[in-house]
C-alpha positions in Angstrom: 8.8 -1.3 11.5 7.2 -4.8 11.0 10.2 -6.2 13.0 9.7 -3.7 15.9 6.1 -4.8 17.0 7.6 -8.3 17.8 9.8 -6.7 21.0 8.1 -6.9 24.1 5.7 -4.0 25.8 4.6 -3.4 22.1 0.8 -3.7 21.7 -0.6 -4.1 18.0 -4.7 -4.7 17.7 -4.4 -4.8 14.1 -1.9 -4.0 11.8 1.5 -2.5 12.9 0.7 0.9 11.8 -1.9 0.8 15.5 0.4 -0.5 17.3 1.6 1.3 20.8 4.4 0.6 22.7 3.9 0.4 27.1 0.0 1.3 26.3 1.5 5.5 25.4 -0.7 7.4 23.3 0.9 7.1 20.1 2.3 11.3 20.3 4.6 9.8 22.3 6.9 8.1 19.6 9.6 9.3 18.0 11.3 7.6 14.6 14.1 8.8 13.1 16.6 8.0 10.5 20.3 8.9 11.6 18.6 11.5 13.8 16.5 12.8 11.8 12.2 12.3 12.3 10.3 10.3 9.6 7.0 10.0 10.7 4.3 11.6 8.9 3.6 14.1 11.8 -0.1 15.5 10.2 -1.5 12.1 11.7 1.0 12.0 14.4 -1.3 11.7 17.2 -3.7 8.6 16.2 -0.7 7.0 13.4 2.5 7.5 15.1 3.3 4.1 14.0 3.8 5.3 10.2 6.7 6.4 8.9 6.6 9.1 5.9 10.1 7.2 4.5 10.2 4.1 5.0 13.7 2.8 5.9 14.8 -0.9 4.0 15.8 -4.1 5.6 19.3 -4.1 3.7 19.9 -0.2 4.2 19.7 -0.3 7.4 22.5 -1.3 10.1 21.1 -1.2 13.4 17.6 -0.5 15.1 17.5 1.0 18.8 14.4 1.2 21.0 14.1 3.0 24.0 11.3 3.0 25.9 13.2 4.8 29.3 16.1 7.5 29.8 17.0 8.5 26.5 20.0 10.2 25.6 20.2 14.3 25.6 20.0 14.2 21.4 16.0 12.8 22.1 15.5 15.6 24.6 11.6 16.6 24.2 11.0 14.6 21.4 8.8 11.6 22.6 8.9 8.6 25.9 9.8 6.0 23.2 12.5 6.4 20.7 12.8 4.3 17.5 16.4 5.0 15.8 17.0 3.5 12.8 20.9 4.1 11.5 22.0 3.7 7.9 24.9 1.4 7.0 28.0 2.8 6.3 30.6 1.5 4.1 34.5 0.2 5.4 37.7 -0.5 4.3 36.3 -3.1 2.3 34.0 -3.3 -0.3 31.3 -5.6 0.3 27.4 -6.1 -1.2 24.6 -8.4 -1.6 21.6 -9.1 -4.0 18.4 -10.0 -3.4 15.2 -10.6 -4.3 11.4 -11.3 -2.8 8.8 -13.1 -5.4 5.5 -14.3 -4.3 3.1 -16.0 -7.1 -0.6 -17.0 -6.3 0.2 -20.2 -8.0 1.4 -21.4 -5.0 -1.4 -20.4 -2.9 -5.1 -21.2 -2.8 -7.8 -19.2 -3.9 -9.9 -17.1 -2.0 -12.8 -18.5 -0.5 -15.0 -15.9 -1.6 -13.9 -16.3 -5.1 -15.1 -19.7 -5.2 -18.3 -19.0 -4.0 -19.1 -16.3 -6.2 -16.8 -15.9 -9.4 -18.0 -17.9 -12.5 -15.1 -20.1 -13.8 -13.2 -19.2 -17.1 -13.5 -20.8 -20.0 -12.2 -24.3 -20.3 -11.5 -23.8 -16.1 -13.6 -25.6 -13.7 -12.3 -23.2 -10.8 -13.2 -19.7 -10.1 -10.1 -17.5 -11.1 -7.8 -16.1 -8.5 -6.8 -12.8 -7.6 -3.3 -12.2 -9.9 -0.7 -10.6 -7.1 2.5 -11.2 -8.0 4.9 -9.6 -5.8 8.6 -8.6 -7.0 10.8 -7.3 -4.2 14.3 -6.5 -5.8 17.7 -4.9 -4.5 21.1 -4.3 -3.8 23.5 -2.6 -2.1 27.6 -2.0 -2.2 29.6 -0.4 0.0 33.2 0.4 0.7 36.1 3.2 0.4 35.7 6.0 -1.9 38.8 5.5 -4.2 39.1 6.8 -8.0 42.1 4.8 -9.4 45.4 7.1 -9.5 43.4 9.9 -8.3 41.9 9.4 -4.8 42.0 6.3 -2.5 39.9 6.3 0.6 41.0 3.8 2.8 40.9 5.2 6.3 39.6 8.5 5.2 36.2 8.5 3.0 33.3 5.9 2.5 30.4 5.4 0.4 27.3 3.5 0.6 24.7 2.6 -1.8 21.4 0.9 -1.9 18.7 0.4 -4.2 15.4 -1.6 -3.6 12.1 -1.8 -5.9 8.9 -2.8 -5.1 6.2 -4.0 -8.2 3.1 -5.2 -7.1 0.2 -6.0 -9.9 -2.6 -5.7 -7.5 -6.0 -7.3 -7.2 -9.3 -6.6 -5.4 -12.6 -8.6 -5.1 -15.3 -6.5 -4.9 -19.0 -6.9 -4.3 -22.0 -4.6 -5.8 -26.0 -4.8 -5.0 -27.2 -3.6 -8.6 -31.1 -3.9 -10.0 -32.3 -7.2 -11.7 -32.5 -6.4 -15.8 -36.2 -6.8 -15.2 -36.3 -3.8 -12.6 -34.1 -1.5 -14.5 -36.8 -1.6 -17.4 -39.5 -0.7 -14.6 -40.6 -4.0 -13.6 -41.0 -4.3 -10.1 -41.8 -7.5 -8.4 -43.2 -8.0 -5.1 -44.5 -10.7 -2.6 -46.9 -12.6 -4.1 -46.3 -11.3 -7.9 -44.3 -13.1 -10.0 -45.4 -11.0 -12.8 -44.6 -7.7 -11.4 -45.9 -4.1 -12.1 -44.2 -2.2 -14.9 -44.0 1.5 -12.8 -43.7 3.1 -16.1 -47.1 2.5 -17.4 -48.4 3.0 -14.3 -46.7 6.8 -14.1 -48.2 7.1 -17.8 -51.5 6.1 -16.4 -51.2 9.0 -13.8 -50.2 11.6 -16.1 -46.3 11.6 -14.0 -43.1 11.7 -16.0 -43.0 7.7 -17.6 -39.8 7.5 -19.2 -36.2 7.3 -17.5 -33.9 10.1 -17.0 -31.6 9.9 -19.8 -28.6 10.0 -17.6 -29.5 7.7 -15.4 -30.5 5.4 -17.9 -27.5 5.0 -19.7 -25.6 4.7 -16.3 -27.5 1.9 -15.5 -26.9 -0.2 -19.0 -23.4 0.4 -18.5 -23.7 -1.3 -14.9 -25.6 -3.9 -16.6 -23.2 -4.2 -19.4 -20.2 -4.8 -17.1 -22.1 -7.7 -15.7 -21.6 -9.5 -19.2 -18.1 -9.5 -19.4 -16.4 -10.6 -16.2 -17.6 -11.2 -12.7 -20.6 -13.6 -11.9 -24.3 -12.4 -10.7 -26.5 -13.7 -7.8 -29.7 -13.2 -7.0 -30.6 -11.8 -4.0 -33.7 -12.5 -1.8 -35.2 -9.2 -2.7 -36.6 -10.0 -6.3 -35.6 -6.8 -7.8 -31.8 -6.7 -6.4 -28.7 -8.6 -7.8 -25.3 -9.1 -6.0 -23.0 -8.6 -8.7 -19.2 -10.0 -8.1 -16.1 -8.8 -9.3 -12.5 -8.4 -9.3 -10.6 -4.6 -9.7 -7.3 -4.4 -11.2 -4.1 -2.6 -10.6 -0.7 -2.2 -9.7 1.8 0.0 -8.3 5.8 0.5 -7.9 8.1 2.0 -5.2 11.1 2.6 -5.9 14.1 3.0 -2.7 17.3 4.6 -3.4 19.5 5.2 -0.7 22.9 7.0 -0.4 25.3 7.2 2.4 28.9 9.1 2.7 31.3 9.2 5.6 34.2 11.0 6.0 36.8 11.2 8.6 38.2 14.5 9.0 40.7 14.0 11.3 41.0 11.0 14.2 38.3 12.7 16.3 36.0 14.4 13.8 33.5 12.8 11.2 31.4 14.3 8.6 28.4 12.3 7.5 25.8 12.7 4.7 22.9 10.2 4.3 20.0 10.9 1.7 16.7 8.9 1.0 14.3 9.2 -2.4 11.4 7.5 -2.0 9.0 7.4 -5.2 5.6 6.0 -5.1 3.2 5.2 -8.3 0.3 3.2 -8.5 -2.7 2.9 -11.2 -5.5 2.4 -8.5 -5.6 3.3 -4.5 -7.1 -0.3 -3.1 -5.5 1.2 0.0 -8.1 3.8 0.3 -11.6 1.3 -1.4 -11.2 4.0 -4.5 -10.6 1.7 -6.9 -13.7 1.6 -10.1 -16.9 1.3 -8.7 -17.6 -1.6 -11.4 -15.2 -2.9 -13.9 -13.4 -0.5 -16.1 -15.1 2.6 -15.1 -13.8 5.9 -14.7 -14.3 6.8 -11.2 -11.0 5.9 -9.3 -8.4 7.2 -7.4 -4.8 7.4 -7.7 -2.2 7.5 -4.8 1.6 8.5 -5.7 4.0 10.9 -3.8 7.7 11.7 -3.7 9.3 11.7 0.1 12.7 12.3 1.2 15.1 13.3 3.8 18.9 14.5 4.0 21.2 14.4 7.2 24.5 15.7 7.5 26.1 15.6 10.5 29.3 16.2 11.7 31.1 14.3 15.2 
């Protein structure tokens, strides 16, 4: 899909999941998989460019967009059609290996970070966001022969591929919190340095003068996080703090794909082509759910299992 936005009459204001192709609402796409639609239809209309299973670089053997005429089999089912077709394997048996690695070693901090992380111990550098990306794969295809049993040469094929996707993930994040003086009740205004403890003044007044319980243990915890990671700022309200941070995660996808052909006789073919798709992550950064503040317990979690099956016969 990342490959597709680069044809012409494909328009992408952001990233490729808003693109449109010859300025269509996106309702009118179509993507399949050996014929069969992939795209997570609930958000059809305003994501069309988002596929619910994801087809891989090495698992798949050609890409066909049409933007004009297509072929009776597309009949009603969008203006544009994007066909992705699954490899198949031949009289020979043939694979590859791979793998993707990225490491922030080789790549400069964030700016951000410098301006606003304190540096670790013994560092004289603010500490970079840990991503470390591992793509990994393979694939093998060929006949589908069982020694003194079964050779399929001519007559049956297989096709495998496997691809994971590990990703420790990193998020700088940024939280306007009270000054410690201000969360005992000590406010400070223009023109007092001093400030004015609210508490005594409530007791003076005969109001409630002593913090919810709830709340106040909420707070120390915020206050606490402060003191182990991160780096404060203080902000030009006297009683407000931006507090800096970076969130932690990590998910992993893994890809399986499995193809079989079979020729029945010289002008029939039977065809069976399955995905698995398995997603698992500790924290959604996707969605801004991630912790709040470091290490606490309000976060969200984003993992699903997706799928599809065609069999066809020609």
């Amino acid at each position: 899909m990342q490959l597709v936005v680069a044809l012409p009459g494909v328009q992408t204001p952001g990233t490729s999941r808003t693109s449109s192709v010859n300025g269509l609402p996106k309702s009118a796409l179509n993507i399949t998989i050996d014929g069969v639609n992939v795209q997570d239809n609930i958000l059809k209309s305003s994501d069309g460019f988002f596929t619910y299973v994801r087809p891989r670089v090495d698992a798949v053997d050609e890409v066909t967009v049409s933007t004009a005429s297509p072929g009776a089999e597309s009949s009603g089912e969008g203006a544009v059609q994007i066909k992705f077709v699954t490899r198949s394997g031949s009289n020979k048996f043939t694979g590859s290996l791979y793998e993707y690695h990225r490491n922030p070693a080789l790549n400069a901090n964030y700016w951000f970070n410098n301006r606003d992380l304190t540096p670790k111990p013994g560092y004289t550098t603010a500490p970079r966001d840990f991503i470390i990306l591992n793509q990994f794969g393979g694939r093998l295809g060929g006949p589908i022969w069982v020694p003194k049993i079964f050779n399929g040469r001519d007559k049956a094929f297989f096709f495998v591929n496997y691809e994971e996707y590990r990703i420790p993930e990193q998020a700088s994040r940024q939280r306007t919190i009270l000054s410690e003086a201000a969360r005992t009740g000590i406010f400070r205004y223009a023109g007092n340095t001093t400030g004015v403890n609210l508490y005594t003044i409530a007791a003076a007044n005969g109001q409630t003068s002593t913090p919810d319980p709830t709340i106040a243990k909420l707070l120390q915890d915020i206050r606490d996080t402060t003191k182990s990671t991160g780096g404060v700022q203080a902000l030009t309200d006297p009683n407000l703090e931006r507090f800096s941070f970076t969130n932690t995660g990590g998910q992993t996808r893994y890809f399986p794909t499995v193809r079989l052909d079979f020729n029945l006789t010289n002008k029939h073919k039977l065809e069976n082509t399955w995905n698995y798709q398995l997603f698992t992550g500790k924290v959604d950064f996707l969605n801004s759910t991630d912790p709040a503040f470091p290490n606490f317990p309000n976060q969200g979690f984003q993992g699903s299992n997706r799928f599809s099956n065609t069999t066809a016969l020609r």
